[in-house]
N, C-alpha and C positions, 0 to 999 in steps of 0.2 A: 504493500500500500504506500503511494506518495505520502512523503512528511511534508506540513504547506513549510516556504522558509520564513514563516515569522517565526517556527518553533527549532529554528537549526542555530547553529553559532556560527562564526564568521568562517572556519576554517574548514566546515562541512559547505560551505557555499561556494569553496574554491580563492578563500581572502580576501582580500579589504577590497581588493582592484578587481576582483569577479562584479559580473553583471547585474549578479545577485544578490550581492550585496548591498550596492550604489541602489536596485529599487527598492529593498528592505529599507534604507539610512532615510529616503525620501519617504516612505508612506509613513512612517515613524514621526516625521515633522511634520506630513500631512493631519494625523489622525492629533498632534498637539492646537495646529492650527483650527480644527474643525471643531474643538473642543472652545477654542477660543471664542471661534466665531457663533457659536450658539449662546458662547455667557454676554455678548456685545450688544450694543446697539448705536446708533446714529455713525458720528466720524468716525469712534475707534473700529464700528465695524466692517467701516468701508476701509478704514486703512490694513484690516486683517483679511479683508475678501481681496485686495490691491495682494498681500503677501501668496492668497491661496492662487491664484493667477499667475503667479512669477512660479511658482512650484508647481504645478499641475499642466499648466500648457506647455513649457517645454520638455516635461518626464514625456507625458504622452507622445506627444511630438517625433522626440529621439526612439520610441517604442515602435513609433510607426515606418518609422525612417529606417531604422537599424534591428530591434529584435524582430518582430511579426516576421519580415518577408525572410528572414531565415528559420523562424517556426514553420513556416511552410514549407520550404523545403526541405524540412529533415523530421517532420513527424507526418504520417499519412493523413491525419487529421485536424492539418496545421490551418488548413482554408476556414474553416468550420469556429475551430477552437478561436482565432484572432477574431473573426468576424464577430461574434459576441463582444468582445472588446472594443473594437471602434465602434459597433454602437452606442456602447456605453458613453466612450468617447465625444461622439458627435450628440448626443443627449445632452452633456454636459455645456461643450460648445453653444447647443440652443436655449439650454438653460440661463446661462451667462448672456448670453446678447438679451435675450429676452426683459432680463435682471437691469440690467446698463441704460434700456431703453424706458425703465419704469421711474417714475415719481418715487420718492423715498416717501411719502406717505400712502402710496397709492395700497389696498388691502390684498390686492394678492399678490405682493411682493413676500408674503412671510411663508406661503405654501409655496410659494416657487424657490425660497432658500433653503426651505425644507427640502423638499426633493435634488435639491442641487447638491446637499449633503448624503442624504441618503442614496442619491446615485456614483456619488465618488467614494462613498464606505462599499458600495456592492463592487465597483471596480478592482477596489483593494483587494480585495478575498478572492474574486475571481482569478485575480494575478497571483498571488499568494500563496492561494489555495490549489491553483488548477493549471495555469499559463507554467509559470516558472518552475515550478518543481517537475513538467514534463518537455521543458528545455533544460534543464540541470540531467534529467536521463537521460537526454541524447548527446550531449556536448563534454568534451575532458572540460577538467576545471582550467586548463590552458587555455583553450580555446572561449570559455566565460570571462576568463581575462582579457583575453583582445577584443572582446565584444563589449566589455565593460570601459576601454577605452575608447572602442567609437561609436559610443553612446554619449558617454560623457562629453566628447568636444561636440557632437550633435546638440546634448542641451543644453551646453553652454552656449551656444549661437541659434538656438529655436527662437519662434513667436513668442510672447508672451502673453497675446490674448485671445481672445476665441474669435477662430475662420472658420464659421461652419459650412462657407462655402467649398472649403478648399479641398480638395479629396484625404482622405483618409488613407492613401496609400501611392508610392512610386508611382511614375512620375510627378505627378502632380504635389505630392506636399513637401517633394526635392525640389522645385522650380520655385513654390513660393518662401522656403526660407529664408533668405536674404531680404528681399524687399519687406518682407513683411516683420520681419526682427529687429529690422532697424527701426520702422515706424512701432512697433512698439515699445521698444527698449525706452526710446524717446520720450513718448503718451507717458509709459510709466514714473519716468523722474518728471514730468509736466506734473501727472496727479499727482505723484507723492509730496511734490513742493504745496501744492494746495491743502491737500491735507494736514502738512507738520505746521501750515500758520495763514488762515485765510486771507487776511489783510488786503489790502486795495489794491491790487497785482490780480488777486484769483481771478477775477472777470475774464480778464483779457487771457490766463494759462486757462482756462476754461475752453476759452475759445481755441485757443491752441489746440486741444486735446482733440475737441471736436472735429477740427479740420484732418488731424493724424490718424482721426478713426473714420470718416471718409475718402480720405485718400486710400487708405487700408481694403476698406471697402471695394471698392470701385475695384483695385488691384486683384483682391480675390478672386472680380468676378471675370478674370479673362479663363478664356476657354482654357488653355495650356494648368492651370489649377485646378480643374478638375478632372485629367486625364487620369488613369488609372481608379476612378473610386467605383465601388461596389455599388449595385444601385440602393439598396436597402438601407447604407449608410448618405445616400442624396436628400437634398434639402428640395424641396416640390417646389419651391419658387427660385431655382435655378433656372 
């Protein structure tokens, strides 16, 4: 029977630099985050949903870029198995726009951050519990090392906020990482300057923001970004 690896130690994962590990060190800060973000309300929550965005869009990002399409080719059941995943994935994605696009008083913004949580705790397990530990049986712990290195420069250079336009898979979400990581990297320290002190500047970084999440926009929606996605994970108003 698979052991999930939140119940392994580092050395049964193949080491610090295993792939397996880098996602375990990350859901670990995820599920502190999510904790956070249900005791919050108003700025500080928006400035802990800004942290779950920096951690959740590029982990996935690099999962799609780099583990998934070698899930596929080395478990017979790798199409199947990820495919769950990016859904998950692109849920979340529409979750979050959806979230960005609401009034902070508006009432059903509190069931839609509910489910925004409760679909990135089901993501966890499913990786956790199911993904990882049947790429840990097919891969030496060397080979999880080199994969856990190009992973990581992956997430260090991903999106950082939700393209639910963009495909969930080669080519498509290889062609839009750059344009789109810059413009968010950007957005990102635009709001987080808003957030740590609103003062007579936020108007005009406001607008900033705005204009870097339409440019974004517009970007996602060239055809070339959505090459490769599965139709199940497609957004109906592409």
């Amino acid at each position: 029977m698979m052991r999930s690896i939140a119940e392994q130690k580092v050395d049964e994962l193949g080491g610090r630099l295993s792939v397996l590990t880098r996602q375990k060190k990350d859901h670990v800060t995820l599920d502190d985050l999510l904790e956070d973000l249900e005791a919050t309300t108003g700025a500080a929550q928006r400035r802990v949903l800004l942290q779950v965005y920096r951690l959740v869009f590029p982990h996935a990002f690099a999962e799609e870029a780099v583990l998934w399409p070698v899930m596929r080719r080395v478990l017979p059941d790798g199409h199947e198995l990820t495919l769950q995943v990016e859904r998950e994935h692109q849920e979340v994605n529409e979750l979050v726009t959806a979230l960005e696009a609401m009034a902070a008083e508006d009432p059903a913004r509190d069931p839609l951050l509910a489910r925004l949580v409760e679909v990135l705790r089901e993501d966890v397990r499913d990786e956790e519990d199911v993904l990882l530990p049947r790429l840990q049986g097919a891969l030496s712990h060397r080979r999880l090392r080199r994969l856990g290195l190009a992973w990581e420069v992956v997430r260090r250079t991903a999106p950082t906020r939700a393209h639910p336009v963009v495909a969930r898979r080669p080519p498509g979400n290889v062609v839009a990482a750059v344009p789109l990581s810059v413009l968010d990297r950007v957005r990102d320290l635009v709001d987080g300057a808003v957030l740590r002190g609103p003062g007579r500047g936020a108007p005009a970084l406001r607008s900033v923001s705005t204009r870097l999440s339409d440019l974004a926009h517009r970007i996602e929606h060239l055809p070339v970004m959505r090459r490769g996605e599965d139709p199940s994970t497609g957004r109906a108003d592409r």
